[in-house]
C-alpha positions in Angstrom: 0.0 0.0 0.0 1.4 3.7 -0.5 1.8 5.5 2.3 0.6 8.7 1.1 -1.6 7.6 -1.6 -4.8 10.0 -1.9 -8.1 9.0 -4.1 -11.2 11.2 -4.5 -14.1 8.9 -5.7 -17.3 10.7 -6.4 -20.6 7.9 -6.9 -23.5 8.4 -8.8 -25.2 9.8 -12.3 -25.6 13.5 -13.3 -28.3 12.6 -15.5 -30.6 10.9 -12.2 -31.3 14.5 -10.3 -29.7 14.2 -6.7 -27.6 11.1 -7.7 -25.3 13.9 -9.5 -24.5 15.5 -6.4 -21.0 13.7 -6.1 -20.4 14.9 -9.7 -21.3 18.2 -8.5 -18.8 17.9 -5.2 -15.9 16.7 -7.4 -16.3 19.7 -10.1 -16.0 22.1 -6.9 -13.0 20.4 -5.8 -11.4 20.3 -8.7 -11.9 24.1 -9.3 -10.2 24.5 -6.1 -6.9 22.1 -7.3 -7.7 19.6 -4.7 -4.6 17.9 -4.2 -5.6 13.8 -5.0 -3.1 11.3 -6.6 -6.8 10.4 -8.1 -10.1 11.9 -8.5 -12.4 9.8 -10.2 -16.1 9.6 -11.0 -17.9 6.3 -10.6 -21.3 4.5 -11.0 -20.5 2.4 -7.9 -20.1 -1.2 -9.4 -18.2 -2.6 -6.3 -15.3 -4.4 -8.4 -14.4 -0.4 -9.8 -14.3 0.9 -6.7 -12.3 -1.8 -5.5 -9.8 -1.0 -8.0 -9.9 2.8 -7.8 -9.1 2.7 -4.5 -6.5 -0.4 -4.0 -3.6 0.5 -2.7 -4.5 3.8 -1.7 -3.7 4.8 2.1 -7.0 7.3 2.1 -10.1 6.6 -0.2 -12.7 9.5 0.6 -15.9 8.6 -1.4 -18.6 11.0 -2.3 -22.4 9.8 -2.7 -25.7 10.6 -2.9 -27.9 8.4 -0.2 -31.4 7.6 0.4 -32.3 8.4 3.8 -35.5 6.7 5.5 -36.8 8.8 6.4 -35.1 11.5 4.2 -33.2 14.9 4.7 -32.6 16.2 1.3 -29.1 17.9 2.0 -28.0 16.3 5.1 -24.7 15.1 4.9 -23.0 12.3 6.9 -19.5 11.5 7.1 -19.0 7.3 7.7 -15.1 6.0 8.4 -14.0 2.3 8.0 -10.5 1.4 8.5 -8.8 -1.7 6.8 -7.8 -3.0 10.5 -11.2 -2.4 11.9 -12.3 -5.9 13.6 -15.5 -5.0 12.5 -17.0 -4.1 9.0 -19.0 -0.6 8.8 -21.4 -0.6 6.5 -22.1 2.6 4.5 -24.3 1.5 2.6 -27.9 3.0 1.5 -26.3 4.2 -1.7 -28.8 5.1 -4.5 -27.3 1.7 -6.5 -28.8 -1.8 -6.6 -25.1 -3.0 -5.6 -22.5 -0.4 -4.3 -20.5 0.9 -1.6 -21.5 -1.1 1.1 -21.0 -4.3 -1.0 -17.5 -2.7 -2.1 -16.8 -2.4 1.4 -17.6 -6.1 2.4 -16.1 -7.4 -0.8 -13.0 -6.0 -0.1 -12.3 -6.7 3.4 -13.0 -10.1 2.8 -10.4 -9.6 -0.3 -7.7 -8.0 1.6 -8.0 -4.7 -0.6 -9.8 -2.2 1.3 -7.7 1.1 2.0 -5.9 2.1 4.8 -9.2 4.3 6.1 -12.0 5.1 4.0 -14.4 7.4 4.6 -17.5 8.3 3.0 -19.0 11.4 2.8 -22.6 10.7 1.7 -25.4 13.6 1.1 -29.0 12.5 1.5 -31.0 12.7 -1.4 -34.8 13.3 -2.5 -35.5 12.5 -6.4 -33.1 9.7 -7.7 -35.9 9.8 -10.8 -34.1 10.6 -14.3 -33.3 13.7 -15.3 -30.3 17.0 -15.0 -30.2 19.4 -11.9 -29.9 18.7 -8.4 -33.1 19.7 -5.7 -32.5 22.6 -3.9 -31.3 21.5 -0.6 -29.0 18.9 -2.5 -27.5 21.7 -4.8 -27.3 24.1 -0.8 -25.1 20.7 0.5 -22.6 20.6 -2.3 -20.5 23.1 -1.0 -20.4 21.8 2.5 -19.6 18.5 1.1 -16.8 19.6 -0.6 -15.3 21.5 2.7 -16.1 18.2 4.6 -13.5 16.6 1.7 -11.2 19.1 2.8 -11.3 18.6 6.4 -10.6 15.1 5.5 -7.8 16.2 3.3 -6.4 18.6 5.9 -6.3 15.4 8.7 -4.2 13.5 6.7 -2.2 16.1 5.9 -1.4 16.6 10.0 -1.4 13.1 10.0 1.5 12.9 7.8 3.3 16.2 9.8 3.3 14.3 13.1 4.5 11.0 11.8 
């Protein structure tokens, strides 16, 4: 595993309403310069977000959730760690299969990253179509600074090691 090894992974579809709010995180990180060895935009099959985030010492993932019941724009922030005795599951995804099923997957596989954590805004109409709801579109920004205070750990992390 690389020590240092960063990866941004944003989850969903732009063209499903809310479900594009992780598109919508990542494009205001990446304005910023966010500094990620990857940034990456997935639909959340488990076996490509296995292999965007092998090896990687932090994998901060960006989704849109269903809550039950549901706070459009309320965001929650999930950790698991690869020595963690016991699997979290951060699932509730807007995906048949996804994260949580990446998550199990690859604990049993040995290939979970050093932490993970999930950064998941909730979601109100998953239904086809462009544009996030309001509250959704109001979260995006507050996700993205959530990123960065993840970003910003590591980084003092890394200083006192």
């Amino acid at each position: 595993m690389a020590a240092d090894r960063v990866v941004l992974i944003g989850v969903g579809n732009e063209y499903r309403h809310d479900d594009g709010a992780a598109a919508a995180v990542l494009a205001e990180l990446a304005a910023d310069g966010v500094e990620a060895d990857r940034v990456a935009l997935c639909d959340g099959e488990p076996t490509r977000l296995i292999d965007l985030w092998d090896g990687a010492a932090l994998a901060v993932v960006i989704d849109a959730v269903h809550g039950h019941p549901g706070e459009p724009g309320r965001i929650h922030r999930i950790s698991a760690r690869q020595d963690a005795a016991e699997p979290e599951h951060p699932g509730g995804g807007s995906h048949g299969l996804g994260l949580g099923e990446a998550v199990a997957l690859a604990r049993v596989l040995g290939r979970l990253p050093g932490e993970l954590v999930v950064v998941a805004v909730e979601g109100g109409d998953f239904t086809i179509g462009q544009g996030l709801g309001p509250e959704v579109a109001r979260a995006v920004p507050r996700a993205a600074e959530l990123v960065r205070e993840v970003l910003a750990e590591r980084r003092t992390e890394r200083g006192r090691s």
